[in-house]
C-alpha positions in Angstrom: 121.8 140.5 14.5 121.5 138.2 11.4 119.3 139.0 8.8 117.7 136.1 7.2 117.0 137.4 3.1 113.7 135.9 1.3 113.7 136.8 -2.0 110.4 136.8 -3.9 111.1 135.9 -8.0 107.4 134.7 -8.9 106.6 137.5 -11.1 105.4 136.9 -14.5 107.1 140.3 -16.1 104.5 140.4 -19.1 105.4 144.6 -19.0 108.8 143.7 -20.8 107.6 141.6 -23.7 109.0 140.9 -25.9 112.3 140.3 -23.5 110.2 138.9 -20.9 108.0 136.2 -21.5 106.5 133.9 -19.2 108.2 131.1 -19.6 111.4 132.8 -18.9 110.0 136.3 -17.4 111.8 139.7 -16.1 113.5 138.5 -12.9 115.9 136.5 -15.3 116.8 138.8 -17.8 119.6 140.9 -17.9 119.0 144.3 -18.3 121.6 146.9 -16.9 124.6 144.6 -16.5 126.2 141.2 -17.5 124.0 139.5 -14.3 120.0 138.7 -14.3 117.5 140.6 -12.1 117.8 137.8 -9.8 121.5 137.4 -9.3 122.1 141.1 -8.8 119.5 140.7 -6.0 120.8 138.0 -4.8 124.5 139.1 -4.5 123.2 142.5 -3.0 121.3 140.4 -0.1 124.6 138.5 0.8 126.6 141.9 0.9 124.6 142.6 3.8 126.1 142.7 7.4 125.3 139.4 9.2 123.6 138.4 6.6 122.5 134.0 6.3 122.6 132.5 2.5 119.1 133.6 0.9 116.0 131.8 0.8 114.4 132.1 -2.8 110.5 131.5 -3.4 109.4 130.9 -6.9 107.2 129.4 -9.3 107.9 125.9 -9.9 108.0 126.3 -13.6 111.1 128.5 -13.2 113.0 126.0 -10.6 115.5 125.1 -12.8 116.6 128.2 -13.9 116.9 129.7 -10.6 118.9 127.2 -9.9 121.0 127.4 -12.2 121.3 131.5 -12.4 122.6 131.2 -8.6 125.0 128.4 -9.5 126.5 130.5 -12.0 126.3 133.6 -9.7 128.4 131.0 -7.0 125.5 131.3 -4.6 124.0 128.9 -2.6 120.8 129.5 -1.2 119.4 128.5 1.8 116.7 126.6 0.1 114.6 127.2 -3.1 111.0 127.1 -2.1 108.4 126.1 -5.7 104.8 128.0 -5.7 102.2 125.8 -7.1 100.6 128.7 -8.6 101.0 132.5 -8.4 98.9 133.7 -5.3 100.9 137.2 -5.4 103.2 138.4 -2.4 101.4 137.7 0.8 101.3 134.3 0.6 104.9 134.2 -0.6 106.1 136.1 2.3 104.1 134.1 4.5 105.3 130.7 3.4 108.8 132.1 3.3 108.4 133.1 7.0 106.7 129.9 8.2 110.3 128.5 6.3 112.3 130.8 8.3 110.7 130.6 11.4 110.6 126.3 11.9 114.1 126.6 13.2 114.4 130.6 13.9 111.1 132.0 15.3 112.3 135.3 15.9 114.5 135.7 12.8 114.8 138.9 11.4 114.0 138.4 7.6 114.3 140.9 4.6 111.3 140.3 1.8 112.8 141.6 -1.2 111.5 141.4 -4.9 114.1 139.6 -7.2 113.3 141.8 -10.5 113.6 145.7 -8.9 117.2 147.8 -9.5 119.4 149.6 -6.7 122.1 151.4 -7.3 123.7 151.7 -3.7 124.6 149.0 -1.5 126.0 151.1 1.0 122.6 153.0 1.6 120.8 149.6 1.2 123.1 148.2 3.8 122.4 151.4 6.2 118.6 151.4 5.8 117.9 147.3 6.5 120.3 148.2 9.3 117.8 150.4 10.4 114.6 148.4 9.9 115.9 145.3 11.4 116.2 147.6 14.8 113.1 148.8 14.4 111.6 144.7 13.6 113.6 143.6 16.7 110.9 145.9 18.6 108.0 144.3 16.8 107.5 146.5 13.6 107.0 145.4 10.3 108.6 147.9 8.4 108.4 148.9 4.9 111.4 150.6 2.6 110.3 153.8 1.3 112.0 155.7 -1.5 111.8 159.3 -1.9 109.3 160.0 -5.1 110.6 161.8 -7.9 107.7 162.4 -10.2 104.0 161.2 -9.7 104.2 157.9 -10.7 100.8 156.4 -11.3 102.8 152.6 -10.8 104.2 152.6 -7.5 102.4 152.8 -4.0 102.7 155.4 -1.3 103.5 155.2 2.0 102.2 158.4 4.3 104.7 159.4 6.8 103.0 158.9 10.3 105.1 160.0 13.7 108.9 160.4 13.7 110.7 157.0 15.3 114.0 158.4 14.6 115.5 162.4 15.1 117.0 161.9 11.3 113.3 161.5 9.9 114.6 158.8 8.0 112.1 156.3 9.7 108.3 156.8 11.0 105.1 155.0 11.8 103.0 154.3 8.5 99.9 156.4 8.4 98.6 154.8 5.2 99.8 153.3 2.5 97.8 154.1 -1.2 98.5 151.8 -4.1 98.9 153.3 -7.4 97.5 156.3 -7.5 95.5 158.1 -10.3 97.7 160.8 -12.1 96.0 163.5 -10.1 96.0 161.7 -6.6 100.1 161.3 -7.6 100.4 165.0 -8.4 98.8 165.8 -4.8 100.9 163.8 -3.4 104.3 165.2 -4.7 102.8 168.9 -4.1 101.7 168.1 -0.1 105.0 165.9 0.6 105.3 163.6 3.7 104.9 160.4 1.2 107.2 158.4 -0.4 107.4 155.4 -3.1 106.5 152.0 -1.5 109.6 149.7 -2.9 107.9 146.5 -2.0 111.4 145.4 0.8 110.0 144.6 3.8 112.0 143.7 6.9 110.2 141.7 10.0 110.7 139.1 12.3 109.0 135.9 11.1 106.7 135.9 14.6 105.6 139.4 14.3 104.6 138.4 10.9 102.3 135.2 11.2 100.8 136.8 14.3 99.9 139.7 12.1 98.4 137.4 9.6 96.8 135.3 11.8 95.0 138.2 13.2 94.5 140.5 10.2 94.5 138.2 7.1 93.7 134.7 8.9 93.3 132.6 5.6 96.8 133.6 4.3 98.6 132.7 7.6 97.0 129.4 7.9 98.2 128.6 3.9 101.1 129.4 4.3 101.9 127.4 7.4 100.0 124.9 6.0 101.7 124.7 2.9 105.5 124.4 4.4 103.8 122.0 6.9 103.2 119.8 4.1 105.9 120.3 1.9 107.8 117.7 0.1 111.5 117.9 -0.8 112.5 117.3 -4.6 116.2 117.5 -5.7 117.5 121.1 -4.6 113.9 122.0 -3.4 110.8 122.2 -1.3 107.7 121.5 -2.9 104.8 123.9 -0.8 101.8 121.3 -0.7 99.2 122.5 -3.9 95.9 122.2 -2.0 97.4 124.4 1.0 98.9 127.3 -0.7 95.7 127.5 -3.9 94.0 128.3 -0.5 95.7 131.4 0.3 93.7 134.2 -1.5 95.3 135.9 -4.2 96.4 139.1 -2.2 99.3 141.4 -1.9 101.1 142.4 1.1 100.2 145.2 1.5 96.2 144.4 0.9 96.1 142.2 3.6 98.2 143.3 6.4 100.4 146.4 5.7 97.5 148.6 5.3 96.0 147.0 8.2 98.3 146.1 11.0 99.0 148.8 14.0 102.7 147.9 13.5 103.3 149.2 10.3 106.7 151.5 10.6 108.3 152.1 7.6 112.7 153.3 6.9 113.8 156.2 3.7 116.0 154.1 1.3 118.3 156.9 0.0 119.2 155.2 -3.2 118.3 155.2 -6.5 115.6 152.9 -7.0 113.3 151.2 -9.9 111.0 148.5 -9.9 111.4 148.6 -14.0 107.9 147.7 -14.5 108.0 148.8 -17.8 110.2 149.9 -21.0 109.7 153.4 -19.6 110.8 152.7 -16.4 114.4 150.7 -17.6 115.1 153.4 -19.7 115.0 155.5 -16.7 116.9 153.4 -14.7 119.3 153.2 -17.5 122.7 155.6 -18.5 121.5 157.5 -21.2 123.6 159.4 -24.8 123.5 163.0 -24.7 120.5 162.8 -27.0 118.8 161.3 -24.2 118.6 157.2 -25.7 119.8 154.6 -24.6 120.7 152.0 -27.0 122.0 148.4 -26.8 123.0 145.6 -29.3 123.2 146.5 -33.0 121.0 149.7 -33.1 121.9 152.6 -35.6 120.0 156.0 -34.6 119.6 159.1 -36.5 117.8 162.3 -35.4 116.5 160.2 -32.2 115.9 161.8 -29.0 114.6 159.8 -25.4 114.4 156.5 -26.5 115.1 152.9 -25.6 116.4 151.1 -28.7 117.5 147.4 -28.4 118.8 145.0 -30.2 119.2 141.0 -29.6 119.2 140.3 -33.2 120.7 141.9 -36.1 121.0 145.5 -37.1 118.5 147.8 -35.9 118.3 151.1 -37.0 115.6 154.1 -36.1 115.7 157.5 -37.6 113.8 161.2 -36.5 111.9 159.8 -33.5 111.1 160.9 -30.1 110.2 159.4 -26.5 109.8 155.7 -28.6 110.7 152.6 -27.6 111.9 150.1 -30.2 113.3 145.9 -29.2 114.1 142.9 -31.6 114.6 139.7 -30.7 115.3 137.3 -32.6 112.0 136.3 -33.2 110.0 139.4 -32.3 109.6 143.3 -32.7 107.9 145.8 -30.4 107.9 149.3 -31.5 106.0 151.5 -29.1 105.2 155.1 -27.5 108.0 154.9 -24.5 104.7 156.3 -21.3 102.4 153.3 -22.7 103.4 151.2 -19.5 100.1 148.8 -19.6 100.6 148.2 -23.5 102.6 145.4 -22.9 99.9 143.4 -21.1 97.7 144.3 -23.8 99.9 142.7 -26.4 101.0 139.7 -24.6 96.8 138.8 -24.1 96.3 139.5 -27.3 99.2 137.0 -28.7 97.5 134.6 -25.8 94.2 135.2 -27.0 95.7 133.8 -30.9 97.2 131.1 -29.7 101.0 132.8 -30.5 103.7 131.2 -29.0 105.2 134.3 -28.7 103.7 135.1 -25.5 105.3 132.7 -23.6 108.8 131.0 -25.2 111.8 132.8 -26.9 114.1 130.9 -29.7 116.3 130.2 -26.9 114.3 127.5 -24.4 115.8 126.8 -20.9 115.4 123.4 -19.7 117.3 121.7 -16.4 120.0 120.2 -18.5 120.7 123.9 -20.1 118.9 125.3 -23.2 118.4 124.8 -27.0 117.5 127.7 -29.2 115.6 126.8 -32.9 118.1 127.7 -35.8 115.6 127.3 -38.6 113.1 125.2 -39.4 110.7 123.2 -42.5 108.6 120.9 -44.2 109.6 118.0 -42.4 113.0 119.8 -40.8 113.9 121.1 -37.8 117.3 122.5 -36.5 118.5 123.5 -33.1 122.0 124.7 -31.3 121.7 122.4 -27.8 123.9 123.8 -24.7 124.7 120.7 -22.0 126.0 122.1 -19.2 128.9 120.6 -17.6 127.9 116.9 -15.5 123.9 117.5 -17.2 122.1 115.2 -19.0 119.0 114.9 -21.0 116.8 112.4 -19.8 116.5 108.7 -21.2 113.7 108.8 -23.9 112.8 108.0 -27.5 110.8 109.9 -30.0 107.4 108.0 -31.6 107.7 110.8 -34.8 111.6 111.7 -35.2 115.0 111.0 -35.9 117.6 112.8 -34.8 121.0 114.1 -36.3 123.6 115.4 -33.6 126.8 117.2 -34.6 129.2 117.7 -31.6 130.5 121.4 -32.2 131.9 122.1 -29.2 133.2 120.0 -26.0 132.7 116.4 -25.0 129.5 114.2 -24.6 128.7 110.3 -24.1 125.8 109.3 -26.1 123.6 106.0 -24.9 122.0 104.8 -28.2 119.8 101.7 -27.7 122.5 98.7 -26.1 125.2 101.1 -26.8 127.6 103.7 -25.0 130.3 105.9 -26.5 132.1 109.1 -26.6 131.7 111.7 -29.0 134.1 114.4 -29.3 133.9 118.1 -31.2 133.3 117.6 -35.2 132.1 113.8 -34.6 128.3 112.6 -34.9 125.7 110.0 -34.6 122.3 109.4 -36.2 119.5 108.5 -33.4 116.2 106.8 -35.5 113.0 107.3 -34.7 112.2 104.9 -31.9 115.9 104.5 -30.4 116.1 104.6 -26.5 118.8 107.5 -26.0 120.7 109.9 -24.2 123.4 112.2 -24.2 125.2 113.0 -21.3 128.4 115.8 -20.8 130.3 114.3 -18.3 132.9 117.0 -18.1 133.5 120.4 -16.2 132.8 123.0 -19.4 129.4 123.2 -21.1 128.8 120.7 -24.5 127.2 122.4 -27.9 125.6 120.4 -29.8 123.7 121.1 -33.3 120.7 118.8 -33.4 118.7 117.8 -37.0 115.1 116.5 -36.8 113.5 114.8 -39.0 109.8 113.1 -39.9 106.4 114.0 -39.8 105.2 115.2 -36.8 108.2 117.4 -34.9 106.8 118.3 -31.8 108.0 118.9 -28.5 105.7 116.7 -26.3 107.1 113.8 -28.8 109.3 112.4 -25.6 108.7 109.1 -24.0 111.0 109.5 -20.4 112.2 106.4 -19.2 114.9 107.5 -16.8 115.0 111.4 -15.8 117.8 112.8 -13.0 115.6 115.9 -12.3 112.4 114.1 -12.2 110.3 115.0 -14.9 107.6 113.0 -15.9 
C-alpha cells in the first residue's frame, strides 16, 4: 500500500520568540539536532514503507525557504503547495487531499505537522502501518500518544470500542481540545484518553466526502482552490479568493469531532509538539542538574532550565525552572510553565511597531540570506550568502550606493553595460542609480560583505527589472 505524506508547515510558531519569528517561524529552526523542524519531518515521512516523495503545504511567504531547507535535506517533494493566507489545518488538509486525490482518489495520505518531535521511527513506522489498514476500510484515524502529565496544551482523544486485540487502536469516542488544568488532571486519573498528536492518516475520498457532508464550506475551498491553482517556478499557487473562503477551522473542529468514522492508533514513541520553551526543554537531553544548555551559556547554582545562546557568552547563576535565550539581537528571560507568554510578547512588540516580532539579523530571501553586521548615520553593513547558480534580481537603488567585498567564493557582477568576474578579496562600487546584479554561477555558496551608503537605506529601496523567482 503507498502512503502518500502531506506535510502541513503553515504555523506561525510565535510560542518560541525570540528563535521563532514570523518571518522565519518554528518549523524552520533547528532545535534538537543539526536539521530544521521541517527536514527532520520530512526525512522521517520518506523512511516510511511504501512511502511516495512528500507533498508540502505552506504559506507562500515561506516558499522559498522550504525550498531550499529540502534541497539541502536532498529531498524532492512531490510538489510545494503556497497558502494565500493561514486558514489553520482543515483547509490545509483539504487542499492537500483535493492535490492528492486528482490523480489518486483513493490514496492513502499521512497529515503530519512539520514543527512536532519524534524520537522513534520504528514505532512511527509500526503505527501508520496500522492506521493506513484501518483508512483502507474507510476510517480517518487519528495518532494518539499516551499522556504523561495533564497537559492543558494538547487535545484528548477518548478511547471508544477496541478495533484491534493489542488495544493499540479504537473508535474515537470524543476528542476534547485543551483542557483546563482540572479537566487534564481527570483525565489522567480516569484513563482511557490519550494526547491528540495532530498525524492523521486517511484516504483522500473518505476525506472530502467527510467534509463535504460535515464541514461543506471547507471541502468546497479546498477543491476549489487546487481547481484553480496556478503553477509558479517549483510551485502551485491555491487560487486566493477560493481558499480566504474556507473558514478558519481546525481539523478536528470541523470533522474529527464530528464524523462517525473517527478511529484513532497509540503512537508508542516519545512525542512533543514543542509548543513552547517548556515543552523543548522537555523534549530535550538534560545535565544532571536538570538544564539544558546550548551555545555559549555559563551556569552556576542553576537547576531545570533552558539556557541558550546564539550570540555571545551567556551566563545565569542561582536560578530555578527559568528559561533564558539570546539572539543576536534579542533576550528573553522567563518563568520556564509561562507557555502563552510568548504570544503576549510578540503582540506587544507588534503592537510598537518592533521589528523584532517578525525578522532576525539573519533575513532569508530566494537567492540565500544576508544578516545586518552593524549599522549608522548614513551606513549600513551586511554579510550576503549567494547560494551556488542564485542570483539577486536585476535592480537599482533610487537612495544608495553600494560597496561589495567578495570574501568568499566566485560571483559575476552586471553593473550598468558591463559584465565581469569578481573573485575572493576583489570589489566593485555600485552608485546609486546603477542597473545591477550579482550572480554566483558556481557549485559552492558566494559571501559577500555589502557597504550602503546615502540617505534613505531602506529595504523597499529596489526597482526589479529582471527577477528569476518572480518577484515583483
Amino acid at each position: 500500500m503507498e502512503l502518500f505524506p502531506l506535510i502541513l508547515a503553515g504555523g506561525s510558531g510565535e510560542r518560541l520568540w525570540p528563535i521563532s519569528r514570523r518571518s522565519h517561524p518554528k518549523q524552520y529552526q533547528t532545535l534538537h539536532t543539526n536539521q530544521s523542524l521541517l527536514q527532520e519531518c520530512a526525512l522521517r515521512m520518506l523512511d516510511l514503507d511504501s512511502a511516495r516523495p512528500p507533498t508540502i503545504i505552506c504559506s507562500e511567504a515561506h516558499r522559498f525557504i522550504t525550498a531550499e531547507q529540502l534541497r539541502l535535506a536532498g529531498i524532492a517533494p512531490a510538489a510545494i503547495l503556497l497558502e494565500p493566507e493561514r486558514r489553520n489545518t482543515a483547509p490545509a488538509i483539504a487542499a492537500g487531499a483535493s492535490w492528492i486525490g486528482r490523480a489518486q482518489p483513493d490514496a492513502i495520505i499521512a497529515a503530519v505537522p512539520s514543527d512536532h518531535m519524534l524520537t522513534d521511527g520504528t514505532a512511527l513506522q509500526h503505527t501508520i502501518a496500522e492506521a493506513a489498514e484501518l483508512a483502507a476500510q474507510g476510517r480517518i484515524v487519528a495518532i494518539g500518544v499516551k499522556p504523561r502529565y495533564p497537559s492543558t496544551g494538547f487535545g484528548y482523544i477518548r478511547q471508544g470500542e477496541p478495533l484491534n486485540a493489542a488495544g493499540t487502536a479504537c473508535r474515537v469516542e470524543r476528542f476534547t481540545e485543551k483542557p483546563d488544568t482540572q479537566t487534564a488532571e481527570r483525565f489522567l486519573r480516569d484513563g482511557g484518553y490519550w494526547w491528540n498528536a495532530g498525524i492523521f492518516v486517511f484516504a483522500a475520498r473518505t476525506l472530502l466526502d467527510e467534509l463535504e457532508r460535515h464541514a461543506p464550506a471547507v471541502a468546497a475551498g479546498g477543491r476549489a482552490a487546487v481547481d484553480r491553482a496556478v503553477e509558479d517556478l517549483e510551485f502551485l499557487r491555491l487560487e486566493p479568493d477560493a481558499f480566504a473562503g474556507c473558514p478558519s477551522i481546525s481539523i478536528d473542529y470541523a470533522l474529527m469531532e464530528k464524523t462517525a468514522e473517527g478511529a484513532a492508533v497509540r503512537l508508542d514513541s516519545a512525542w512533543s509538539d514543542i509548543g513552547s520553551w517548556e515543552g523543548v526543554w522537555d523534549a530535550s537531553e538534560k545535565d544532571a542538574d536538570g538544564n539544558v544548555a546550548i551555545g555559549d551559556v555559563l551556569l552556576d547554582g542553576v537547576r531545570d532550565s533552558y539556557v541558550r545562546s546564539d550570540a555571545g557568552l551567556l551566563a545565569v547563576q542561582d536560578v530555578e525552572g527559568l528559561v533564558a535565550v539570546a539572539t543576536e539581537d534579542a533576550t528573553l528571560v522567563s518563568g520556564k510553565g509561562n507557555a502563552d507568554a510568548m504570544r503576549t510578547i510578540v503582540r506587544r512588540l507588534t503592537e510598537v511597531g518592533r521589528d523584532e516580532a517578525d525578522v532576525h539579523v539573519r533575513q532569508y530571501r530566494p537567492w540565500g540570506h544576508f544578516e545586518t553586521l552593524g549599522s549608522g548615520p548614513g551606513f549600513l553593513v551586511k554579510r550576503l550568502q549567494i547560494n551556488p547558480g542564485a542570483s539577486i534580481s536585476l535592480q537599482k537603488h533610487q537612495h544608495r550606493a553600494e560597496h561589495w567585498v567578495v570574501v568568499q567564493g566566485q560571483a559575476q557582477v552586471t553593473r550598468d553595460d558591463e559584465t565581469f568576474a569578481l573573485s575572493s578579496n576583489e570589489s566593485v562600487y555600485i552608485p546609486k542609480g546603477a542597473v545591477h546584479r550579482i550572480e554566483n554561477l558556481t557549485d559552492t555558496p558566494a559571501l559577500i560583505v555589502e557597504v550602503q551608503t546615502g540617505e534613505e537605506l531602506r529595504e523597499d529601496d529596489i526597482i526589479r527589472f529582471e527577477d528569476k523567482y518572480r518577484r515583483t
